[in-house]
C-alpha positions in Angstrom: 88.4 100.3 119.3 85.4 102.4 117.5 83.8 100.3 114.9 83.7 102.1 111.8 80.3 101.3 109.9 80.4 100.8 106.4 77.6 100.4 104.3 77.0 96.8 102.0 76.7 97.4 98.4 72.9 97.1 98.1 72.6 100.3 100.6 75.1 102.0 98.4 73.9 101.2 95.3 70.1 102.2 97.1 71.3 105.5 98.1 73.7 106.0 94.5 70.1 105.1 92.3 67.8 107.6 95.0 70.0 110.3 94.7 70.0 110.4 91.1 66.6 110.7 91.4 66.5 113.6 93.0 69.0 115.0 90.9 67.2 114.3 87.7 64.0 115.6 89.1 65.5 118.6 90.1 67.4 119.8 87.4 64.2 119.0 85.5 61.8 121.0 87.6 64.0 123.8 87.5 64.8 123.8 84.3 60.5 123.5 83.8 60.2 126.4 86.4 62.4 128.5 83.9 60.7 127.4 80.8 57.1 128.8 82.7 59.4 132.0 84.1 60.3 132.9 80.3 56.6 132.0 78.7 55.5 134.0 81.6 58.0 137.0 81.0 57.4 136.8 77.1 53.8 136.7 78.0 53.6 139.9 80.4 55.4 141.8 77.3 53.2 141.4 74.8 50.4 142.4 77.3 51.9 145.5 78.1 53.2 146.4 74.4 49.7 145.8 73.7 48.4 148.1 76.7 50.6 150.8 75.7 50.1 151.0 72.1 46.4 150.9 73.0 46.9 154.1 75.0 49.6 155.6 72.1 46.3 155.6 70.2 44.2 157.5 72.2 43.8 161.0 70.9 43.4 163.1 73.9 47.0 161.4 74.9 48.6 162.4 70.9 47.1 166.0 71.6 48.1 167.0 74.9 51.2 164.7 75.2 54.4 167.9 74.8 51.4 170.9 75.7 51.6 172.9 79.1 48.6 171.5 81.9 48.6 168.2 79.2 49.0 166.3 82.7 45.1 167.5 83.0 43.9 164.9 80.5 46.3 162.3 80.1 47.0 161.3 84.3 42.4 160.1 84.3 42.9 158.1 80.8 46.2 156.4 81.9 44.4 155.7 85.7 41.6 154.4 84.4 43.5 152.1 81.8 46.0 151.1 84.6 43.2 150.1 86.8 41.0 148.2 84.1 43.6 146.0 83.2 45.5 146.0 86.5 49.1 147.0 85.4 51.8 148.3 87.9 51.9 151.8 86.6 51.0 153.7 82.8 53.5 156.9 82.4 53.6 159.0 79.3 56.3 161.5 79.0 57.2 163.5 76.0 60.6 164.1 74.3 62.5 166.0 77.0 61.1 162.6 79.0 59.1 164.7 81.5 56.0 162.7 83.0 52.2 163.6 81.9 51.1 160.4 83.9 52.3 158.6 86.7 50.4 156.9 89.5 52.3 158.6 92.3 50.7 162.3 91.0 53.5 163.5 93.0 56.2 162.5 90.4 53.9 164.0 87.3 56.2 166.7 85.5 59.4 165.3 86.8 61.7 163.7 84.6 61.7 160.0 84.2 64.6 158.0 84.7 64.4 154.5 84.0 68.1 153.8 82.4 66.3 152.4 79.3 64.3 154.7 77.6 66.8 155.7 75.1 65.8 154.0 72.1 62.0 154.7 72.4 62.6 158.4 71.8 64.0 157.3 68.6 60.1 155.8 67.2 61.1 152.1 68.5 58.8 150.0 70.5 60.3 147.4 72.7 60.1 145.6 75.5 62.4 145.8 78.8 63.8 144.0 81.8 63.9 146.5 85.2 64.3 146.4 88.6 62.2 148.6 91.0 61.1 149.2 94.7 58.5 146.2 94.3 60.8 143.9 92.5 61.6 142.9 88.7 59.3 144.6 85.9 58.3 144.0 82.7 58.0 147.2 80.7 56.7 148.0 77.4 58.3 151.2 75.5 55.7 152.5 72.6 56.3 156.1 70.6 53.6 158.0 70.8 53.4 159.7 66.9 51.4 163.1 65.9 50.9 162.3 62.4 54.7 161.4 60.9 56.4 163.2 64.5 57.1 161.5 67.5 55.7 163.6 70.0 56.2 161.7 73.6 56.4 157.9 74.7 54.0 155.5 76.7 55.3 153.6 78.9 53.4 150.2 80.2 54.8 148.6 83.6 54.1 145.3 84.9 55.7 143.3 87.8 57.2 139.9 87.2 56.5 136.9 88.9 60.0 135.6 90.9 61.0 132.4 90.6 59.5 131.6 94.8 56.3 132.8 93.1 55.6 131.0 90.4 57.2 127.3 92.3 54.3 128.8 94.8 52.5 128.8 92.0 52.6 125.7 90.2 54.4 123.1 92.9 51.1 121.6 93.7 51.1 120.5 90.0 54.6 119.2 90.0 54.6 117.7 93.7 52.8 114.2 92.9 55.0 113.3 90.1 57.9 114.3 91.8 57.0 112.0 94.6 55.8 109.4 92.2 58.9 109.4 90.3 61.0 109.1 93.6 59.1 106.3 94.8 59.1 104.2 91.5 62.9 105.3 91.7 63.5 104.0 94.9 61.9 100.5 94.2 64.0 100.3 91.3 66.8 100.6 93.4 66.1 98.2 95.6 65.1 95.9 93.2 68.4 96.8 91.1 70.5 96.8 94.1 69.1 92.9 95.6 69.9 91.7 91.9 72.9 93.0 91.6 73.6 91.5 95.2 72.0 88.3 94.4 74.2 87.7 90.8 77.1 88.4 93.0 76.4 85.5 95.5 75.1 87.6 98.5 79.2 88.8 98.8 80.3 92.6 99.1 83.1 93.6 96.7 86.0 93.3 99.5 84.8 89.6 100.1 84.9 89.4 96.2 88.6 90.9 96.1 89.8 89.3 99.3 88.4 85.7 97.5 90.3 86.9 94.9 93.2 87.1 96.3 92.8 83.9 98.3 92.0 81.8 95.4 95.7 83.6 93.7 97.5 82.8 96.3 96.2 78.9 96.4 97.3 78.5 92.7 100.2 80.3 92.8 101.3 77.9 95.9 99.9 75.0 95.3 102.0 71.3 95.0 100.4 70.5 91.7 100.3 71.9 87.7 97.1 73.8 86.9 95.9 74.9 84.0 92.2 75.7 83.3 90.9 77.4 79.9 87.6 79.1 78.5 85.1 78.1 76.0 87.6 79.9 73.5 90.2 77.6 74.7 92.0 80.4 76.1 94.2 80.1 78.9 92.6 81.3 82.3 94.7 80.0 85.0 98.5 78.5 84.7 99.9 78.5 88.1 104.1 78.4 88.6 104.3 75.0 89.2 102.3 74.2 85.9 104.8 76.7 84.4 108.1 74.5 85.8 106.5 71.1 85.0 106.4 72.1 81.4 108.9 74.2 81.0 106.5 77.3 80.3 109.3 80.4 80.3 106.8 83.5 78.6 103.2 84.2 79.7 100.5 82.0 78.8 97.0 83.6 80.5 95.1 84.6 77.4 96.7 82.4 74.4 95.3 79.5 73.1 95.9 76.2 74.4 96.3 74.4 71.0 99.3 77.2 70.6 100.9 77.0 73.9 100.7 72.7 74.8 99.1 71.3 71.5 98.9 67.6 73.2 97.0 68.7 76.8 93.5 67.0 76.1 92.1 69.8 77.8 90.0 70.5 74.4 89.0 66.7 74.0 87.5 66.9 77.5 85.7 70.0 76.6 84.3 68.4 73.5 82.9 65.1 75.1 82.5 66.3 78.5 83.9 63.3 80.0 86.4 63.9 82.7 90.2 61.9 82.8 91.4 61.0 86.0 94.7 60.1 86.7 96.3 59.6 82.9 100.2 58.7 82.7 100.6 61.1 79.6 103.4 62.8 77.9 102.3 66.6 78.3 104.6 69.3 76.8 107.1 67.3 76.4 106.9 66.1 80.5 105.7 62.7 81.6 103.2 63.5 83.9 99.7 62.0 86.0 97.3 64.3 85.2 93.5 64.7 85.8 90.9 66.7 83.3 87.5 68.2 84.3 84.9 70.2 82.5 83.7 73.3 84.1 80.3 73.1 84.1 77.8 76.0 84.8 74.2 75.6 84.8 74.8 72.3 82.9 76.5 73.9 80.1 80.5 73.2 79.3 82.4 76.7 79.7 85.9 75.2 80.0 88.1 72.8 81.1 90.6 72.2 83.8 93.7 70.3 83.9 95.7 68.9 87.4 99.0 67.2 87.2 102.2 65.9 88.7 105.6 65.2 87.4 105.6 61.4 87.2 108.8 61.0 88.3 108.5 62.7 91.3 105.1 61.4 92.6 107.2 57.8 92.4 110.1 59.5 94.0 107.9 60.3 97.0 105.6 57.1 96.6 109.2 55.5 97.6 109.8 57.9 100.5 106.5 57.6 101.9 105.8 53.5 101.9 109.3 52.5 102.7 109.4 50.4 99.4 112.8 51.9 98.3 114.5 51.2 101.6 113.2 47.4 101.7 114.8 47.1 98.1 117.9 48.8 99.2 117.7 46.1 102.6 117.3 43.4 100.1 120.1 44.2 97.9 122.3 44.7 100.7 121.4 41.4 102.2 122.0 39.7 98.8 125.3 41.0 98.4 126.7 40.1 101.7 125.0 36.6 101.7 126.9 36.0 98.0 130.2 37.5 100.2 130.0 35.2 103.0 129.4 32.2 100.1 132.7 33.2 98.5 134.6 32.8 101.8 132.9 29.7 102.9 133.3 28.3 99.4 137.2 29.5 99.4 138.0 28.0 102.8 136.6 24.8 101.6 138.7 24.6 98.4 141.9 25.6 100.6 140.7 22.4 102.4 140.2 24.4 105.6 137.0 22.9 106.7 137.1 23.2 110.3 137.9 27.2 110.1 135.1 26.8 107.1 132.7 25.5 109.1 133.8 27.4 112.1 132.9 31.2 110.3 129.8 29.2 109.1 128.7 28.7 113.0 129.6 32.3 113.5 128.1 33.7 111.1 124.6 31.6 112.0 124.5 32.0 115.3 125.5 36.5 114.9 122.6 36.6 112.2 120.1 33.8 114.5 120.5 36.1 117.6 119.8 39.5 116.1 116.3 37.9 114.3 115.3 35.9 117.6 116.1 39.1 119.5 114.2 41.3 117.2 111.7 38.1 116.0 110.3 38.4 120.1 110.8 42.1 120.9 109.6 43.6 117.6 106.1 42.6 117.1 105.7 44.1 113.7 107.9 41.9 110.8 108.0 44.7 108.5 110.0 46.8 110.9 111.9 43.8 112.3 113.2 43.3 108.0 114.2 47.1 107.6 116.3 46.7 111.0 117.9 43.6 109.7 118.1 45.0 106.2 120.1 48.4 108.3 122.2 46.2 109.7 123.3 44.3 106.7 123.9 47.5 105.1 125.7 49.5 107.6 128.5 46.4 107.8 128.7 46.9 104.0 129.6 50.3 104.7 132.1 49.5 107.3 129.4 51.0 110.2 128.9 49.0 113.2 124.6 49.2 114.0 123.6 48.1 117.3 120.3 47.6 118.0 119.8 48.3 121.8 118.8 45.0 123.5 116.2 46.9 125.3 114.0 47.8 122.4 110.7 46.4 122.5 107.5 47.3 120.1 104.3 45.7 120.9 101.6 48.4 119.3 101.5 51.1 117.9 100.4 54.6 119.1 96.7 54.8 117.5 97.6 58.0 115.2 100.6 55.9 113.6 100.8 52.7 111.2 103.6 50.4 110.4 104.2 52.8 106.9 105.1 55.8 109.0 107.4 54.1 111.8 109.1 52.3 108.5 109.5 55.6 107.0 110.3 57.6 110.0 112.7 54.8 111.1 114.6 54.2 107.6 115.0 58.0 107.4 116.7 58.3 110.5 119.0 55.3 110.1 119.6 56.3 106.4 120.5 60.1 107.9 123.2 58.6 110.4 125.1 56.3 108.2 125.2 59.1 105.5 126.6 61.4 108.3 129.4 58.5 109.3 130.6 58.4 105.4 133.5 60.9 106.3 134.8 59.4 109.7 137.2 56.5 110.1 136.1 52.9 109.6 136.6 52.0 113.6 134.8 55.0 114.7 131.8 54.5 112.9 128.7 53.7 114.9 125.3 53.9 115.2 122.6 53.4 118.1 119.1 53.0 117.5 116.5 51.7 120.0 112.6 51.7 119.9 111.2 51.3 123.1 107.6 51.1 123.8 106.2 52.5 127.1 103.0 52.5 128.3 102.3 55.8 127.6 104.1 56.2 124.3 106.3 55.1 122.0 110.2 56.4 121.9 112.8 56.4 119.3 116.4 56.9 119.6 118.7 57.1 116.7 122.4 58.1 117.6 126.0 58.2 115.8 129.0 59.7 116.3 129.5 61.8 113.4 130.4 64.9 112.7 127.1 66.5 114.4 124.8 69.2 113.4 126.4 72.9 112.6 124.6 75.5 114.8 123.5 77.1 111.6 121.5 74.4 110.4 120.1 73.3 113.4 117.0 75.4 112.8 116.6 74.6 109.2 117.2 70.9 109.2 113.0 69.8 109.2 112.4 73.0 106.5 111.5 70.9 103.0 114.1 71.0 100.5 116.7 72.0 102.7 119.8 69.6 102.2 123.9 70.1 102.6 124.2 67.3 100.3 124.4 67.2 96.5 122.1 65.8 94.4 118.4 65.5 93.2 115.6 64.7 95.2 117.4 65.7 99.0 115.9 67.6 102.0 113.0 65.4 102.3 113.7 62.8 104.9 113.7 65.1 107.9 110.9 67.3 107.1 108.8 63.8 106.4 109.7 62.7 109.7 109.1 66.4 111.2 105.4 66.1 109.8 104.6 62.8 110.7 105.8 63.9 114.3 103.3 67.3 114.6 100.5 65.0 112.9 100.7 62.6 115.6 100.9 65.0 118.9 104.6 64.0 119.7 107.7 65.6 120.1 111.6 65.5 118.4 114.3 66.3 120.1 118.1 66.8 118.6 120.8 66.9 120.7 124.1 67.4 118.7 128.0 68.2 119.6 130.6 69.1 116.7 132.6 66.5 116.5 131.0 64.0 118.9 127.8 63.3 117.2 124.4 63.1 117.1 120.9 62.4 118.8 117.6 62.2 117.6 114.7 61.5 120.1 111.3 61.1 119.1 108.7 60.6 121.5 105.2 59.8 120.2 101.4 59.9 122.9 99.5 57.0 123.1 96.3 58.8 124.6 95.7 60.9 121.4 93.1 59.5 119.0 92.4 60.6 115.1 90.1 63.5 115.8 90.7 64.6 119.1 92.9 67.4 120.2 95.5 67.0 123.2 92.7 67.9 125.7 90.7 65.5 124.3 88.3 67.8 122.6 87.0 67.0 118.9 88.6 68.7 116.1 
């Protein structure tokens, strides 16, 4: 593909400023070259009026001009005057316009024809413009008067200086400051152009527009509220999520702050310079974390700029992401069928059935002892060990029989996971499969999970025997937000777990049948470190 050049701004902005030089020294030599042509023309006219009244004068030219063989005496005196003051031509010719002087002797009594003679055979002296073998003239027309009677006309002719000529004449003298001007133009171009340049961060206009356009799209998609204003409190940036936090419907860019979210702080911070981080405010009516900055340029304050959060949803995802809301759910659960099992033992005592008492109490010790020695010397890691018993408490209390897969073991984890992600991922899954067993019947309902930790990496499998994944949504499933089920705050559980996944290098699998169930493996590397890529390169 042909690489097309294209020039940087200081070049154009170089070439713009030396052109314009040019320019304005041309138009103004040529419009000096025709002040000179016109002084010059004006000048050559008087010199030949004057010449030919001089010769109008002469009385050997008043007598003979009109007479038969006047030729005789008027052709020397016209010669000589032609050649003493170096004219083109003298010609006298009388009324009827037939010459008595010419200095082609040849045309002497012939009639002259100039196309504007008219008004000088009616006693009025001027001045003309012609065109002749030898170029453009100036020409002087003078009555020549006998007493009170106009007896002939002399006629003074000069050639004019062309344009070429007199540029000839005179470039010399306008050469060095047009060369002067074009250099001092051409440094001030430069110099104009590198400033220009320099205010602009060294960056062509397309960078400019494309950083634009980058910095646009940022706000517009960004996870967080901003807001930024001016040193006139004027609103300079309010990105959509800023708008949905607060409930902004109609534009805000260029209205005052104070007018648009009175209670922002975004002034105060602008006032004292101090920046807020992290403030549990009520903003707009919202209760939000937020985080104030000046903008500072050179030292001085020229604005302020506001991040924030809804607060409610940063705790939302707080829970999601440390595992704290399923620990409190396991709790609750545990606490509920503890007080249950009390109840019974309590009511088989007071029916005075203390061997069947004491019986469930042996059952119910040695179901719960086996599944915490079991997971007390497989699972390492007590934090996961509690959610899995918490699971299991709360899948009986939804009538959902949880087996935890005997071979399960978890020693250590993979180096690019912690004990908060496995929580969440596992939680997530388990919470997924007992939420997809709600609709099935009570002795159908069952869920697999096993954790099983190889030497080369760690493996999840979470299974049930639901209703499985719809064709349709198999591709969407890990997309955030997406949810089939009703309610606030869905579609997040998957596409955590999704992330978590990529982050680490591994790989989830689904394997789903309508109507039979489904399987979720996860498989995460042990051989990739924070910082390296798979081939063991650094990031």
């Amino acid at each position: 593909m042909k690489r097309v050049f294209k020039p940087s701004l200081r070049i154009k902005i170089g070439l713009l400023v030396f052109f314009l030089v040019i320019l304005s020294i041309s138009i103004s030599g040529g419009m000096l070259v025709e002040k000179v042509f016109s002084a010059t023309e004006k000048e050559l006219g008087q010199r030949a009026l004057s010449i030919a009244r001089t010769v109008a004068r002469i009385e050997p030219v008043i007598q003979n001009v009109g007479l038969p063989g006047g030729s005789s005496a008027i052709q020397p005196i016209a010669e000589d005057i032609r050649l003493a003051t170096n004219v083109e031509y003298i010609v006298v010719y009388d009324m009827n316009r037939v010459r008595y002087s010419n200095p082609v002797p040849a045309k002497i009594g012939s009639v002259f024809t100039g196309g504007d003679e008219g008004p000088s055979l009616a006693e009025h002296a001027y001045v003309s413009r012609a065109y002749g073998i030898k170029g453009p003239s100036i020409r002087a027309f003078v009555p020549v008067m006998h007493g009170a009677k106009q007896v002939g006309v002399v006629v003074v002719g000069i050639i004019a200086p062309t344009y070429i000529e007199l540029f000839e004449e005179y470039g010399k003298d306008i050469q060095i400051p047009f060369f002067i001007a074009l250099i001092v133009g051409l440094a001030g171009a430069v110099i104009l152009a590198y400033n220009i340049k320099k205010q602009m961060f060294n960056m062509e206009p397309v960078e400019i527009a494309k950083l634009l356009e980058e910095r646009i799209a940022v706000f517009q998609s960004i996870g967080e509220g901003v807001i930024a204003i001016d040193a006139n409190y004027q609103i300079t940036v309010a990105n959509p999520e800023a708008c949905r936090i607060l409930n902004l419907s109609a534009p805000v860019i260029g209205r005052n702050i104070l007018e648009v979210i009175p209670d922002s702080h975004l002034t105060a911070v602008m006032q004292t310079g101090i920046a807020q981080y992290n403030q549990d405010r009520i903003v707009g009516g919202a209760r939000v974390l937020i985080s104030i900055l000046p903008i500072k340029i050179e030292g001085a304050i020229v604005g302020a700029a506001a991040t924030f959060r809804d607060k409610t949803e940063v705790f939302n995802l707080a829970e999601e992401l440390t595992g704290v809301k399923q620990f409190i759910e396991a709790l609750r659960v545990q606490n509920h069928e503890h007080r249950n099992k009390l109840h019974a033992i309590a009511g088989l005592i007071q029916l005075g059935k203390s061997e069947q008492a004491l019986s469930y109490v042996f059952d119910v010790v040695y179901e719960q002892e086996e599944l915490a020695s079991f997971l007390t010397n497989s699972i390492h890691d007590h934090s996961i060990s509690g959610l899995l018993l918490g699971k299991v408490s709360r899948a009986k209390e939804l009538g959902i029989q949880l087996h935890i897969e005997r071979g399960s073991s978890l020693k250590e984890f993979p180096a690019q996971w912690d004990v908060s992600i496995l929580l969440a991922v596992l939680g997530n899954l388990l919470e997924n499969a007992m939420e997809a067993l709600q609709g099935q019947p009570l002795e159908e309902r069952r869920i697999d999970c096993g954790i099983y930790d190889l030497p080369d990496c760690l493996k999840i499998v979470v299974e049930d025997n639901g209703p499985g994944v719809p064709e349709e949504f198999q591709d969407k499933i890990y997309e955030q937000g997406f949810t089939t089920k009703a309610g606030k705050n869905r579609g997040i559980g998957l596409a955590l777990i999704y992330r978590y996944v990529e982050n680490a290098g591994g790989n989830i699998q689904l394997e789903t049948e309508s109507r039979k169930g489904t399987m979720f493996i996860i498989t995460i590397p042990k051989q990739i470190r924070r910082g390296e890529s798979e081939d063991g390169t650094e990031n």
